[in-house]
C-alpha atoms as a printed R data frame, in Angstrom:
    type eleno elety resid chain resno       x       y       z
1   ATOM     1    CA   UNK     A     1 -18.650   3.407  13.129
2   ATOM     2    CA   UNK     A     2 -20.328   0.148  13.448
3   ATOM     3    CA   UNK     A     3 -16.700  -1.444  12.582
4   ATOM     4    CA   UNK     A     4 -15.282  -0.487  16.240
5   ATOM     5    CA   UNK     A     5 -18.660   0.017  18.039
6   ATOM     6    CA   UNK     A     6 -19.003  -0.792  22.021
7   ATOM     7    CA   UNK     A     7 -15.162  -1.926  21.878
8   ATOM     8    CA   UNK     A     8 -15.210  -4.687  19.321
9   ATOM     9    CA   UNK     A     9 -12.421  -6.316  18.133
10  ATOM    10    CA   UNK     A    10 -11.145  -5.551  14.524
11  ATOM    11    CA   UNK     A    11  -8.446  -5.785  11.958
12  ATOM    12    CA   UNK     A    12  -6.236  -3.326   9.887
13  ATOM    13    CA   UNK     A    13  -3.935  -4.000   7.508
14  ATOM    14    CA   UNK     A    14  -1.608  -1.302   6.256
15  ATOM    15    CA   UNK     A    15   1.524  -0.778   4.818
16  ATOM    16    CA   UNK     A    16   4.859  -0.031   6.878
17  ATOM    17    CA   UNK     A    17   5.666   4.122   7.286
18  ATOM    18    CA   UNK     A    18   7.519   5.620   4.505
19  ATOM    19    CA   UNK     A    19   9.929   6.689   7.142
20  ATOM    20    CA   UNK     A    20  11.509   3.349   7.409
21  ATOM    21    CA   UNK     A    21  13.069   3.786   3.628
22  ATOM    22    CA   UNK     A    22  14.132   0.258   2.725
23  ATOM    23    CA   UNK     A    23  10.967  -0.602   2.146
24  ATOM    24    CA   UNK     A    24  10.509   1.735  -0.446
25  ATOM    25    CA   UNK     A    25  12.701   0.621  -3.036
26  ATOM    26    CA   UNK     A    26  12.162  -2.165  -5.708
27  ATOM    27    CA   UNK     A    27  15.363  -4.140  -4.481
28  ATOM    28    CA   UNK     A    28  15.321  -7.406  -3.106
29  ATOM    29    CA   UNK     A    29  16.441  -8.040   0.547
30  ATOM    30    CA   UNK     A    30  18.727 -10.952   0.610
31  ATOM    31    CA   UNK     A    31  17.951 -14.120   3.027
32  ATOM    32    CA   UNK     A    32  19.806 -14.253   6.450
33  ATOM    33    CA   UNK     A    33  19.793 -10.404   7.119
34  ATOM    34    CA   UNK     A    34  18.630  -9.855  10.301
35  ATOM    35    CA   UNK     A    35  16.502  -7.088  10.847
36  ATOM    36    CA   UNK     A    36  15.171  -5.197  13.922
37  ATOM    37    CA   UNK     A    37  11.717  -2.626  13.782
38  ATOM    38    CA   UNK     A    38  10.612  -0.673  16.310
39  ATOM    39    CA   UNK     A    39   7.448   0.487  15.893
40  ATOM    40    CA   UNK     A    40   6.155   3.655  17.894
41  ATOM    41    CA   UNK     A    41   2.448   4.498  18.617
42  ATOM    42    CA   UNK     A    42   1.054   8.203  18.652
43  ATOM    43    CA   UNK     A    43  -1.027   9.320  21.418
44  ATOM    44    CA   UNK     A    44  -4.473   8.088  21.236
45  ATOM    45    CA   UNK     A    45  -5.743  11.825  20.994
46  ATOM    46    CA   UNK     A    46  -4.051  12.190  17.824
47  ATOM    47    CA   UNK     A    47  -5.668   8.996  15.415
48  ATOM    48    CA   UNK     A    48  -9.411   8.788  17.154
49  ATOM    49    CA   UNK     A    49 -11.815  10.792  16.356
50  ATOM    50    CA   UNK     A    50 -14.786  11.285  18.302
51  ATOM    51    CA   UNK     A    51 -17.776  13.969  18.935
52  ATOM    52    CA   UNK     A    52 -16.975  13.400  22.965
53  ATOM    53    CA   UNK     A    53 -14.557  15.507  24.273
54  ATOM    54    CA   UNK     A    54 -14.674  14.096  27.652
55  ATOM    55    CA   UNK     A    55 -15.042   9.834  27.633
56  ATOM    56    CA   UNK     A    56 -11.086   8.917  26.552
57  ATOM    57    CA   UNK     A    57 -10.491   6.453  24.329
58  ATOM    58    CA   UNK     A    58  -7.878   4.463  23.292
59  ATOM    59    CA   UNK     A    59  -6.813   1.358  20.841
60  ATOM    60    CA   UNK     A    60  -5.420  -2.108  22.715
61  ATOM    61    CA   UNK     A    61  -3.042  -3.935  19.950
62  ATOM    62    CA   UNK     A    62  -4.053  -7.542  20.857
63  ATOM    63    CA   UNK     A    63  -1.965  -8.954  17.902
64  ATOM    64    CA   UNK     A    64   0.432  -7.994  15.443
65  ATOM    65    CA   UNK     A    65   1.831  -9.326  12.545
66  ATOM    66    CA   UNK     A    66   4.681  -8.513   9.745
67  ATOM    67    CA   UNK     A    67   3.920  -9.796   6.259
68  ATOM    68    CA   UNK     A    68   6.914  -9.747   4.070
69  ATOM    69    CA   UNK     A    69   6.788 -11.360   0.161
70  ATOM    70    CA   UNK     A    70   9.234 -13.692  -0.752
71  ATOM    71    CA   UNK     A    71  10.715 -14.468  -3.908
72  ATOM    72    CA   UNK     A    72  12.462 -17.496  -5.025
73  ATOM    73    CA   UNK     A    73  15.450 -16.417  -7.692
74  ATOM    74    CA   UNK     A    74  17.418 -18.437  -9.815
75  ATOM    75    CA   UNK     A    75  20.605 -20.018  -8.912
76  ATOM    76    CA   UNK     A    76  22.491 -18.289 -11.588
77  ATOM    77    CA   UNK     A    77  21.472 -15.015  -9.685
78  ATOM    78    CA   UNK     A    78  22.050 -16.477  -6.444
79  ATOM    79    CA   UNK     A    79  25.689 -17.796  -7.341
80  ATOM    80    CA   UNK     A    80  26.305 -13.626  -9.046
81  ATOM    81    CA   UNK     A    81  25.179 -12.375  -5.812
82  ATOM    82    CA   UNK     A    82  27.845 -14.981  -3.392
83  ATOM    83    CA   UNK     A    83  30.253 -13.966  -6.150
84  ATOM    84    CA   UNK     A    84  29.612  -9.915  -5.418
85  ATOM    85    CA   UNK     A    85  29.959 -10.309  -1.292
86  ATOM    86    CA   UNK     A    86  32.543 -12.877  -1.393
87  ATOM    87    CA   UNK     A    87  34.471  -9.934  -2.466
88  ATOM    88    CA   UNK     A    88  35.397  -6.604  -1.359
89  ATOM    89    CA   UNK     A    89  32.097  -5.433  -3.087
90  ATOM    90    CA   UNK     A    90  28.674  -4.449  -0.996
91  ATOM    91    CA   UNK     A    91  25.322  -4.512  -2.023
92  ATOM    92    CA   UNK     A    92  23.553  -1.500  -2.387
93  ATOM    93    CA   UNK     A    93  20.452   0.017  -2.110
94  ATOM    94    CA   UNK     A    94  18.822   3.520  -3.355
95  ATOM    95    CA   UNK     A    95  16.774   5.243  -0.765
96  ATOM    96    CA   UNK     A    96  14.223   7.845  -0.836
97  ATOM    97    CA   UNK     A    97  13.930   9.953   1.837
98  ATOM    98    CA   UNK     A    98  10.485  11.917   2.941
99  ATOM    99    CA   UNK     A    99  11.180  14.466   5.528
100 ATOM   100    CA   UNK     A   100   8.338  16.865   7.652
101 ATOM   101    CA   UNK     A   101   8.944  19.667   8.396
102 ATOM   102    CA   UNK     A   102   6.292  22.381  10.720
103 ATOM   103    CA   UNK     A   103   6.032  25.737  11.114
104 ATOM   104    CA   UNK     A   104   3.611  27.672  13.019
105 ATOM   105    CA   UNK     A   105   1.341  31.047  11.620
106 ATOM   106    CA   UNK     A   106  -0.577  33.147  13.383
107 ATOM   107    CA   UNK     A   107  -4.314  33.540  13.187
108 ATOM   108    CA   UNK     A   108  -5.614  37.185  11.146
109 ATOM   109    CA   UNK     A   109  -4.867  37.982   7.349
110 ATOM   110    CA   UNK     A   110  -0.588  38.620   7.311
111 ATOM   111    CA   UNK     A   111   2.158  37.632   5.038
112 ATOM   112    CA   UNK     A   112   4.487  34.798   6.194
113 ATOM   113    CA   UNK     A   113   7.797  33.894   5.245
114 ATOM   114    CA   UNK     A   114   9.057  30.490   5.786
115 ATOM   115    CA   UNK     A   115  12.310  30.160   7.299
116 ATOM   116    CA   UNK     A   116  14.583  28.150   4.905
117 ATOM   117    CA   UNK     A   117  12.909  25.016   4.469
118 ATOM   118    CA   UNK     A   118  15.877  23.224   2.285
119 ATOM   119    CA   UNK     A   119  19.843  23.698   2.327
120 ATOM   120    CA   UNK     A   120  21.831  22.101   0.056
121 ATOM   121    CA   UNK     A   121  20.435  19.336  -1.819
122 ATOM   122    CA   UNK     A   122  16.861  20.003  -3.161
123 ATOM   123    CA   UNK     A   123  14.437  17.279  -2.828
124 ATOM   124    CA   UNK     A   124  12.381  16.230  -6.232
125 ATOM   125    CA   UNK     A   125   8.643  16.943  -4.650
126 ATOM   126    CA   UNK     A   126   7.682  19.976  -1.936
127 ATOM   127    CA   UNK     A   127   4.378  19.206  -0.752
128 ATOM   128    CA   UNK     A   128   2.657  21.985   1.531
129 ATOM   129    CA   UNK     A   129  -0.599  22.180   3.553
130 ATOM   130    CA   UNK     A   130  -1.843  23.281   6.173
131 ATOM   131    CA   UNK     A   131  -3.519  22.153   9.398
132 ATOM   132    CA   UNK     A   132  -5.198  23.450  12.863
133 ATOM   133    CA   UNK     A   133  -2.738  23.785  15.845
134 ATOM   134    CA   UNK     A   134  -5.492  21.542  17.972
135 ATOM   135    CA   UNK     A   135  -5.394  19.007  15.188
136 ATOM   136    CA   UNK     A   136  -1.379  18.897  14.918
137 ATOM   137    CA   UNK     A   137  -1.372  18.493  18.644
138 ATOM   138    CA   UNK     A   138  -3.581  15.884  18.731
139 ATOM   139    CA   UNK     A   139  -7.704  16.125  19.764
140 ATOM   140    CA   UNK     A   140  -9.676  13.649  20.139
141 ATOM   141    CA   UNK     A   141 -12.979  15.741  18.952
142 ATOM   142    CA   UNK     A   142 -10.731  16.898  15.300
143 ATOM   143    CA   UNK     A   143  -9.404  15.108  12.859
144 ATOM   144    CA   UNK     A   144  -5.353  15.721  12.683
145 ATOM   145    CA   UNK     A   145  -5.216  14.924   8.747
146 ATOM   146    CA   UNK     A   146  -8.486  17.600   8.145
147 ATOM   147    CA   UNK     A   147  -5.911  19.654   5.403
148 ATOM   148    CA   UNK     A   148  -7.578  23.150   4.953
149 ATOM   149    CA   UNK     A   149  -7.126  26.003   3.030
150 ATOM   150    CA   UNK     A   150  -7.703  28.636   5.519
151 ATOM   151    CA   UNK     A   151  -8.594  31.271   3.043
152 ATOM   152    CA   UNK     A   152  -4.896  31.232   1.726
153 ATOM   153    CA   UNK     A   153  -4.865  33.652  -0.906
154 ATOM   154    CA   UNK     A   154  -1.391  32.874  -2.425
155 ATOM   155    CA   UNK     A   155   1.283  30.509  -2.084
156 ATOM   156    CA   UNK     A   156   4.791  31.097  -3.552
157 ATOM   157    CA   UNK     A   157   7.932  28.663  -3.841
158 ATOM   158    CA   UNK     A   158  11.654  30.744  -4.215
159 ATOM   159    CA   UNK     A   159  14.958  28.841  -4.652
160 ATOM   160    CA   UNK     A   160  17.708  30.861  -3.705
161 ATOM   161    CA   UNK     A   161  15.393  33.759  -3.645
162 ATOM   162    CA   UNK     A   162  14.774  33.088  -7.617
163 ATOM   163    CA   UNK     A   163  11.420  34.277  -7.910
164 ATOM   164    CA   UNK     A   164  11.574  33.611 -11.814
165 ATOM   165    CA   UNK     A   165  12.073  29.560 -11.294
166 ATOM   166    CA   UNK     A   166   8.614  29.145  -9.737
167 ATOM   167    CA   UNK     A   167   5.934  31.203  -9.855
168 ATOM   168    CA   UNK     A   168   3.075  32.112  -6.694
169 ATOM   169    CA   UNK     A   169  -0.208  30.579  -7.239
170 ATOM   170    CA   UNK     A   170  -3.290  32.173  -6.538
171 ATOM   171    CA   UNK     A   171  -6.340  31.244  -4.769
172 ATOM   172    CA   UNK     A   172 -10.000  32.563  -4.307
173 ATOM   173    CA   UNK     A   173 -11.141  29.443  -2.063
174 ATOM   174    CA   UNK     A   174 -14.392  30.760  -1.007
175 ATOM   175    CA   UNK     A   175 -15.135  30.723  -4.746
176 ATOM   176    CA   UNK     A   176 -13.855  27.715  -5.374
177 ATOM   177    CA   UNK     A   177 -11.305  29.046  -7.828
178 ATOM   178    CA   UNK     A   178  -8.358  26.933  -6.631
179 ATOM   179    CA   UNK     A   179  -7.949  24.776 -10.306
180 ATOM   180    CA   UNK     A   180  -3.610  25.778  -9.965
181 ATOM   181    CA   UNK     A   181  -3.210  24.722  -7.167
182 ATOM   182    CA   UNK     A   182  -5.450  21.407  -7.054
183 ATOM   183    CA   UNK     A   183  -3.574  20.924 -10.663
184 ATOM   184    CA   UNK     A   184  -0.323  20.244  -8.833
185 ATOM   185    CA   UNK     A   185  -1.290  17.409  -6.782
186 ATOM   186    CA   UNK     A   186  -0.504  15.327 -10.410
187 ATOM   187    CA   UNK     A   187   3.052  16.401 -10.171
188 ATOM   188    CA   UNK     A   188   3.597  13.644  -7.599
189 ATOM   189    CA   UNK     A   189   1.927  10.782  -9.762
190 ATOM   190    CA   UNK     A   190   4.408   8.619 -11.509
191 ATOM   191    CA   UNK     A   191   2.621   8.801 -15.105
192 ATOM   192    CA   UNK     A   192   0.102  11.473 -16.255
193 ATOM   193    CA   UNK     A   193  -2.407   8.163 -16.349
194 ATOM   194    CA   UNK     A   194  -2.217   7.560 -12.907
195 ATOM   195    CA   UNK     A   195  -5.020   9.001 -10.280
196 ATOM   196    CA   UNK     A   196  -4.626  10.574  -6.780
197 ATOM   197    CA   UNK     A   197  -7.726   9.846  -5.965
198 ATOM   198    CA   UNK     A   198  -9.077  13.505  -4.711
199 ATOM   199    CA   UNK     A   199 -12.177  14.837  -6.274
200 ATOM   200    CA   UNK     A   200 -12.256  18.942  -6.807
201 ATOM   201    CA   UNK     A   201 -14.975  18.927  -4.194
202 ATOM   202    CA   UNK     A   202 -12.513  17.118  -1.308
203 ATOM   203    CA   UNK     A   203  -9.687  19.561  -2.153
204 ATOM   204    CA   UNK     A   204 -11.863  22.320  -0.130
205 ATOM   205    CA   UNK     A   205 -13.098  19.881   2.013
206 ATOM   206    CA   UNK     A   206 -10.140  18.304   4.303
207 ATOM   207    CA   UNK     A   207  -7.605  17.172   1.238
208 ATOM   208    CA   UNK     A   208  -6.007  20.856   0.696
209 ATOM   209    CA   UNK     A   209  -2.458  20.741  -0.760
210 ATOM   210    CA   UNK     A   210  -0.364  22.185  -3.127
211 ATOM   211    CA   UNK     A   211   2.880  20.099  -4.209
212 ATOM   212    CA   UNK     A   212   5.910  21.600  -6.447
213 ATOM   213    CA   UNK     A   213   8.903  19.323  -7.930
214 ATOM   214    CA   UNK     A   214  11.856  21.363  -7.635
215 ATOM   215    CA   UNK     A   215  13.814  19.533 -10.207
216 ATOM   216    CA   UNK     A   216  11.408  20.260 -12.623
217 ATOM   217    CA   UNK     A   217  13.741  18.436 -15.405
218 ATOM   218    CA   UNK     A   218  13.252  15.424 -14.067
219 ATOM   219    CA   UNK     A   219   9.695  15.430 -14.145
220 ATOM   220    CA   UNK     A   220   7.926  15.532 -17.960
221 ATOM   221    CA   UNK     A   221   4.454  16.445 -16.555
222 ATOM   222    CA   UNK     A   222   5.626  19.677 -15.328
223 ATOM   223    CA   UNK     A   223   2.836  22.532 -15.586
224 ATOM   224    CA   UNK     A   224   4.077  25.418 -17.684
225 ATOM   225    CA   UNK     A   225   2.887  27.501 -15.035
226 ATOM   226    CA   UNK     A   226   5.934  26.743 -12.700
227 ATOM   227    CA   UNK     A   227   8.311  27.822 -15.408
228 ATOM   228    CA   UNK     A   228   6.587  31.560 -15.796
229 ATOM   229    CA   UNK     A   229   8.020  34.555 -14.718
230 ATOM   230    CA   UNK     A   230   7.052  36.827 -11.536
């Protein structure tokens, strides 16, 4: 890549992990909060890629910098807001949590069962893929986010061992017939006019995934598919 060729220096811009949740709401942050981010680095092994195997490379951060908007309000909102804290009252913020979870499978055609992946509260989205065990680990001669479909030849979501709630979806990937599954990928868009972005050909191709909203009345793009009955 002629971007980072014979150690040049570069620039990336991105947006802060989806882990750190209060910057994934549409709420303002009020002035004078003081705020502390740690920011931890993979190993090197797991976000380069390279066709040697044997010359180790790594990333030095020479710089980095936190861009944060800010917004001037008016001072009738400004005096509401003094009025809320200068009582007993908080401000508060909604949060939405995104949670990984692995499990491992063995190599040779089997049947696995998960082991509960959920208690209690459902989340809205269940997105599921799968990835090499060299990759996950980290490799500096794979690509950890190369998502593929490893011949899968059905995948079926159970809640509370219902099968009736959500049906299994089948796949013949070595045909290419995969259309269910690469149909729920839109179930995580927030309007059916909005795009993810993945072509049919890059679903086989390093982008395989299937994703399932559990609370299905929440959602009104919700394939009729996940309603049928086993």
């Amino acid at each position: 890549m002629d971007l980072t060729s014979k150690s040049k220096e570069f620039e990336c811009i991105a947006p802060i992990n989806e882990a750190i949740f209060i910057f994934k709401q549409q709420r303002y942050i009020p002035g004078s909060v003081n705020m502390l981010l740690t920011l931890r680095r993979n190993d090197p092994s797991f976000y380069l890629d390279s066709a040697s195997s044997t010359i180790k490379y790594k990333i030095v951060v020479l710089e980095a910098i936190f861009y944060l908007k800010r917004h001037v309000l008016s001072p009738d909102v400004l005096a509401y807001h003094q009025k809320i804290l200068a009582g007993s009252n908080k401000l508060q913020y909604p949060m939405r949590q995104s949670l990984t979870g692995a499990f491992a499978i063995a190599r040779g055609p089997q049947t696995h069962l998960s082991e509960v992946l959920f208690r209690n509260k459902l989340p809205k989205f269940c997105v599921l893929t799968f990835v090499s065990s060299e990759s996950f680990l980290g490799k500096q001669t794979t690509n950890s986010f190369n998502f593929q479909d490893f011949n899968v030849s059905s995948i079926q979501f159970s809640i509370d061992r219902d099968k009736t709630v959500y049906s299994h979806l089948d796949f013949n990937c070595s045909q290419q017939l995969c259309l269910m599954g690469y149909h729920t990928l839109s179930n995580a868009l927030p309007s059916q006019e909005s795009e993810h972005g993945i072509s049919r050909s890059d679903y086989l191709n390093g982008s395989f995934a299937v994703c399932i909203p559990l609370m299905p009345n929440n959602h009104e793009s919700l394939p009729h598919y996940n309603k049928k009955a086993v």
